[in-house]
Structure formats: C-alpha cells, structure tokens
One Martini backbone bead per residue (centre of mass of N, CA, C, O) as a GRO file, in nm:
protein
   66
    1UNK     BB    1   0.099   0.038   0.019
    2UNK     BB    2   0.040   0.358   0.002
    3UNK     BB    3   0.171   0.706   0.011
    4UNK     BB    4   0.283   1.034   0.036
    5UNK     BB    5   0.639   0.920  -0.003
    6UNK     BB    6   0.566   0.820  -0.291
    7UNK     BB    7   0.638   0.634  -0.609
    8UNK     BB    8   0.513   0.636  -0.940
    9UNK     BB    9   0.597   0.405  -1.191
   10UNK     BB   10   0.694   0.312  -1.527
   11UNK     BB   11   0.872  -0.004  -1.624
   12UNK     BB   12   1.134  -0.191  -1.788
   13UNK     BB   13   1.267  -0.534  -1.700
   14UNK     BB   14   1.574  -0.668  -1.747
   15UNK     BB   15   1.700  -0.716  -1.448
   16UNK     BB   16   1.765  -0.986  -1.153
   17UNK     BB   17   1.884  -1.038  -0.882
   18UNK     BB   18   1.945  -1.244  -0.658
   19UNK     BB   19   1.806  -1.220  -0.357
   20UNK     BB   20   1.736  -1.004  -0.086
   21UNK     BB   21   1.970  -0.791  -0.149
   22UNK     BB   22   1.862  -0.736  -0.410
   23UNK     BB   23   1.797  -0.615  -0.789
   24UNK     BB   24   1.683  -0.419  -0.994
   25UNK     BB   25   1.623  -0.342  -1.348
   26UNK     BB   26   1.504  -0.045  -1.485
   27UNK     BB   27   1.373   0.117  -1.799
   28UNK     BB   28   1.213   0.398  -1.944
   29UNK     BB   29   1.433   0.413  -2.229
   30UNK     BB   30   1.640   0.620  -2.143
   31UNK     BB   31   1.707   0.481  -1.824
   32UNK     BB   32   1.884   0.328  -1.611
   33UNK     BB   33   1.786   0.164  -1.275
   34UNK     BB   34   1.872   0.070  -0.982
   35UNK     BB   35   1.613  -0.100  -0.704
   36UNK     BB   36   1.626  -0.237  -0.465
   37UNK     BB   37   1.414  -0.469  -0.339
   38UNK     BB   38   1.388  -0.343  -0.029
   39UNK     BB   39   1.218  -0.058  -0.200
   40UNK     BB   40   1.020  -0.198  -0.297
   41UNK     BB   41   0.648  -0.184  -0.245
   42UNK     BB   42   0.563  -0.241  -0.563
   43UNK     BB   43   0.464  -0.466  -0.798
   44UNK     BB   44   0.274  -0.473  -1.137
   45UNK     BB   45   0.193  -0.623  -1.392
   46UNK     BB   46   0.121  -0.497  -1.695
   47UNK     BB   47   0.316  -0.620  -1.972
   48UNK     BB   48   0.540  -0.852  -1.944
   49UNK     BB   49   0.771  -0.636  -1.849
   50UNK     BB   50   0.571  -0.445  -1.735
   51UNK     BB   51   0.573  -0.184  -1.427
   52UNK     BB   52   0.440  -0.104  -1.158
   53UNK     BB   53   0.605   0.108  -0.947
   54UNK     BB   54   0.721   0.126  -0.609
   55UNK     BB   55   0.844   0.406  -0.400
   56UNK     BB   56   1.023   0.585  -0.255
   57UNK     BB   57   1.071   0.935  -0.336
   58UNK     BB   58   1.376   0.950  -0.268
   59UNK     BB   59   1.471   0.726  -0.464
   60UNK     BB   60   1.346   0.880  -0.728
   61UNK     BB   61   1.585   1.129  -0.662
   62UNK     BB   62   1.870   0.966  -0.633
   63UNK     BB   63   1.803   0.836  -0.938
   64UNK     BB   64   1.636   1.021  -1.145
   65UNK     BB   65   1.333   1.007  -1.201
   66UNK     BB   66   1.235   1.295  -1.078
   0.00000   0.00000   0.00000
C-alpha cells in the first residue's frame, strides 16, 4: 500500500539478481537504473516486462527518476 512519501512510475524490467539483498534494474526507455529490491514497496506488471513500481520518493529523487 502507498502512501504520501511514495512514488509511482512504470518501467521495462530488464534484469534482476539473485536473493534478498538483490535489486531490480528497470529502464524507462532512455535510462536504465537499479532499485533494491528490499525498497520496491509493490511491483504489478502490467504486460510482459511492463510494471508499476513504488518507491519511496527519497529513492526516486537520488536515481533521478523525478
């Protein structure tokens, strides 16, 4: 569940590494970038490799997502 502190984006899923520690990398089509996966708060594709993530938006300021 999100709340005020969060962010909403959608991205192609390109690769993801093994275990708990590990982190996504997903690319809005012009810039790829890794998020921890222990900071995804939900993940929903949406066709194919397509998802809505949340983040928190702490995390999409210093990936320079927004």
């Amino acid at each position: 569940m999100s709340n005020n502190n969060d962010f909403e984006f959608c991205a192609s899923l390109k690769w993801e590494t093994d275990g708990d520690g590990g982190a996504y990398l997903f690319t809005d089509g012009a810039n790829d970038f890794w998020i921890p996966k222990s900071l995804v708060r939900e993940m929903d594709c949406i066709s194919g490799d397509d998802y809505n993530v949340t983040i928190p938006e702490w995390v999409a300021i210093d990936k320079e997502i927004i």
